[in-house]
C-alpha positions in Angstrom: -14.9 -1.8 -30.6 -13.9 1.7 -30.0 -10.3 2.3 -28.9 -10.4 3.3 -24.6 -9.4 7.0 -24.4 -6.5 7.9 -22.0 -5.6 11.4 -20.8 -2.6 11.8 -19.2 -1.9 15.1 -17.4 2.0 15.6 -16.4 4.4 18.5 -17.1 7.7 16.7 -17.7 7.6 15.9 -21.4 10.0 12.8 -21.2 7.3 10.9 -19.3 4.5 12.5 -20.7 6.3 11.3 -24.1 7.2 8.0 -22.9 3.4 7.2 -21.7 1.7 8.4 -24.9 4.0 6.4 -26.9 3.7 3.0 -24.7 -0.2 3.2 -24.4 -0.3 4.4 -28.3 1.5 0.6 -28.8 -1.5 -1.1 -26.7 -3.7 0.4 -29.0 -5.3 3.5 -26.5 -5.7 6.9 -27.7 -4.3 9.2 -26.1 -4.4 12.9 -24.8 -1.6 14.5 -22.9 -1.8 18.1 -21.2 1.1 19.5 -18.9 -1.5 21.7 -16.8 -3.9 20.7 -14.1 -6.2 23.4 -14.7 -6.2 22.7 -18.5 -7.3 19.1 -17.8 -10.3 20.1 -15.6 -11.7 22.5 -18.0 -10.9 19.8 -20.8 -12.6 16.9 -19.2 -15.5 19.0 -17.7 -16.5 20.9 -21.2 -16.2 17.2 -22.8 -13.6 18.6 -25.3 -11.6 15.3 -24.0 -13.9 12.6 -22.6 -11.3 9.9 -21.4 -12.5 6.5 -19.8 -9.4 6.7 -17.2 -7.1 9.5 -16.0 -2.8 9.2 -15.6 -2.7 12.2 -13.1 1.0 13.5 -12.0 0.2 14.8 -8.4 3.2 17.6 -8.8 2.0 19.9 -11.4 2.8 23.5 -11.6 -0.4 25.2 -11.3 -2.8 23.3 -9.7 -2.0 20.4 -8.1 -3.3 16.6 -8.5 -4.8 16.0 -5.5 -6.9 19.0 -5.8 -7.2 18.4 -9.4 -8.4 14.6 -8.1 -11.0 15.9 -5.5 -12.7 18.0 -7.8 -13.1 15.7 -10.9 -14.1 13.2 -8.0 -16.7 15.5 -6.6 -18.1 16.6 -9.8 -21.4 14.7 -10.9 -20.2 14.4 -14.4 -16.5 13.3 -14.1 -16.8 11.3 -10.8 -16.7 8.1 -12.4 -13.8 8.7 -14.4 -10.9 6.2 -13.1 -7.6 8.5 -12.0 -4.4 6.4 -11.6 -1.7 8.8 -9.7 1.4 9.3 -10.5 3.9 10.1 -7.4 7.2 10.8 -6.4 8.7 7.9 -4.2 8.3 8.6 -0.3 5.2 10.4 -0.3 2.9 8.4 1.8 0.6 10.9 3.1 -0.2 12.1 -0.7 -0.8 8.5 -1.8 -3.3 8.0 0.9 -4.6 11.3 0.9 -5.2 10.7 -3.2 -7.1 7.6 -2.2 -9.2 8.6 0.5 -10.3 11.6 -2.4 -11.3 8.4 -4.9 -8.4 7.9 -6.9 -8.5 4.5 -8.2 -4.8 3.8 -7.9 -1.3 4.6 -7.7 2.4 4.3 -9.4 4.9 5.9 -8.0 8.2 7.1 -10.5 10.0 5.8 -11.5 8.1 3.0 -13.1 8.1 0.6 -15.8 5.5 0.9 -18.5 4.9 -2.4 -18.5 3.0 -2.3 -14.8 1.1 0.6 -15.8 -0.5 -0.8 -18.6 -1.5 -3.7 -16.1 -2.9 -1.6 -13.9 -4.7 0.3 -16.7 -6.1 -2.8 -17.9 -7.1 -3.7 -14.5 -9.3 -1.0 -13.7 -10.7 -0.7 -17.3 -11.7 -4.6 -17.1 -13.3 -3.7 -13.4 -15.2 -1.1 -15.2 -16.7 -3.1 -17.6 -17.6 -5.6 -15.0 -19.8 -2.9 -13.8 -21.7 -3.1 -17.0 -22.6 -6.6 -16.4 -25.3 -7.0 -13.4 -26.0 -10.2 -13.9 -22.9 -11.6 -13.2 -22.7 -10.7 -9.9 -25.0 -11.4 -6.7 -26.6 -8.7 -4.8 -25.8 -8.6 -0.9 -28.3 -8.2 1.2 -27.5 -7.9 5.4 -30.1 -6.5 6.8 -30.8 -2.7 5.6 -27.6 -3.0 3.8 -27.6 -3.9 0.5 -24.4 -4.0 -1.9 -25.2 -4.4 -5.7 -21.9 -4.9 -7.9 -23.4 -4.9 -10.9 -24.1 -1.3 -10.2 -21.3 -0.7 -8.2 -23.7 0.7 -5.1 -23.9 0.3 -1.5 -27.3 1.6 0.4 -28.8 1.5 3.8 -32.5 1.9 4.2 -33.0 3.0 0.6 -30.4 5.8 0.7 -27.1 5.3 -1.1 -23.9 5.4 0.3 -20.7 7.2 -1.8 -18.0 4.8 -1.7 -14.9 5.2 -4.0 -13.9 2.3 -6.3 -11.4 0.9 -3.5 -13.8 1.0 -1.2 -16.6 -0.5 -2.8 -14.2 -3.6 -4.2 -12.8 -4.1 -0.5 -16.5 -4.1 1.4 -17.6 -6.7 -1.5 -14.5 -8.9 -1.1 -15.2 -8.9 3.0 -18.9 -9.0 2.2 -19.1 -11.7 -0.5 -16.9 -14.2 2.2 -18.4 -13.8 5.3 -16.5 -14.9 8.3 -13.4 -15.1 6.2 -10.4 -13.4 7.2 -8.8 -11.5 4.5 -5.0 -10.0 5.1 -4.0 -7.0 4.1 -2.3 -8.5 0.8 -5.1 -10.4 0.1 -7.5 -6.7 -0.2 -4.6 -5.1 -1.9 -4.6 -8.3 -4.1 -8.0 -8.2 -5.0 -8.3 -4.3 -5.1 -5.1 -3.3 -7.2 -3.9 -6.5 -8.5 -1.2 -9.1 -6.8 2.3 -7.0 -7.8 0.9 -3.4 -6.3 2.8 -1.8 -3.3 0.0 -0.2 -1.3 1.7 -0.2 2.3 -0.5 -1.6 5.1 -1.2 1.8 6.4 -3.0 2.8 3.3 -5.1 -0.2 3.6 -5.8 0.6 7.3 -6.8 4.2 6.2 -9.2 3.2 3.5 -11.0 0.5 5.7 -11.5 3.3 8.4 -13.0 5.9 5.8 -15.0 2.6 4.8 -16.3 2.1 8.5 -17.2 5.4 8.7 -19.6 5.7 5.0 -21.1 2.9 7.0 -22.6 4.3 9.8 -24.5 1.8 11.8 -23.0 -1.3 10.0 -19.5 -0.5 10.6 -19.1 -3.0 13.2 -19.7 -6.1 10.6 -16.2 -5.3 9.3 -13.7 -6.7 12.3 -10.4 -6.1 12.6 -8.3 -9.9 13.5 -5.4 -8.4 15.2 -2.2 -9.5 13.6 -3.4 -11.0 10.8 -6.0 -8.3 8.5 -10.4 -7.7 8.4 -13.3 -9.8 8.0 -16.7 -9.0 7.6 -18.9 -10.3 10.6 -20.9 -13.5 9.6 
């Protein structure tokens, strides 16, 4: 099996260092550029083609959330998994990162060891995508949620969720009735040791309502306690 290719973009060359050398042990190969605008023009000319994105959000030219929304918003490079990297105490950059698509977060400083977990994570989610059969279809109405090919339409038209998005409405979806707290999504989303703070949650399941139009009603708040989907 080929070996999963990781680009890492981050201008402070003792982590950039320390990164490439743990994910090198796991077996990854492994770019590393320092510039934002580097890795765009990298990434979209295919000179790197990596299968998931370490993206510092403080870079000296062009920043990782804007870096983020374009790779997001371009045809080719929008299904590229991007795992931030952030400084601790900044909130409104984590959830602005994830309401762009960003697939997940780390804040500094962090242990390798959690990193490659939620590498592997989201690299195993993706593969799951690559398996259709082993996952139902969801079918409420106009609505229909495949996971197999990670898509959500109404009436024939698709809907652009990001990856968070997509795994939260098919957690509420696939249970029905149940109620799900917060912890549970960010469980099932991220993996159980992940510190997504219960306003991030709230923030993605409102962009989530929204992408739904019509349907957004069939995911209900339970005051107190997290979201269900309407059974």
């Amino acid at each position: 099996m080929a070996k999963k290719n990781i680009l890492i973009v981050e201008d402070e060359e003792n982590i950039l260092e320390l990164i490439k050398y743990n994910l090198s042990k796991e077996g990854y190969s492994v770019d590393g550029l320092a510039s934002g605008e580097k890795a765009l023009r990298a990434v979209k000319s295919k000179e790197i083609q990596p299968d998931l994105i370490i993206l510092d959000l403080m870079l000296p030219d062009l920043d990782g959330l804007e870096v983020c929304k374009r790779l997001k918003n371009g045809q080719s490079t929008c299904h590229i998994p991007i795992v931030m990297l952030t400084a601790k105490g900044e909130e409104s950059d984590i959830i602005t990162g994830l309401e762009l698509g960003a697939d997940d977060y780390i804040t500094k400083p962090f242990s390798p060891k959690v990193l490659i977990a939620r590498i592997r994570t989201i690299l195993r989610r993706e593969v799951q995508k690559l398996n259709p059969d082993s996952l139902e279809v969801i079918k409420i109405e106009d609505l229909v949620i495949n996971p197999g090919r990670h898509e959500v339409s109404i009436k024939g038209m698709p809907v652009k969720l990001t990856s968070t998005e997509f795994q939260a409405l098919y957690l509420l979806a696939n249970k029905a009735g149940w109620v799900f707290t917060r912890y549970q999504i960010i469980g099932s989303v991220h993996g159980e040791e992940h510190d997504v703070t219960d306003r991030s949650i709230d923030v993605m399941i409102a962009g989530l309502r929204k992408k739904l139009g019509s349907y957004c009603d069939y995911i209900e708040t339970v005051h107190g306690v997290g979201y269900r989907f309407k059974g």
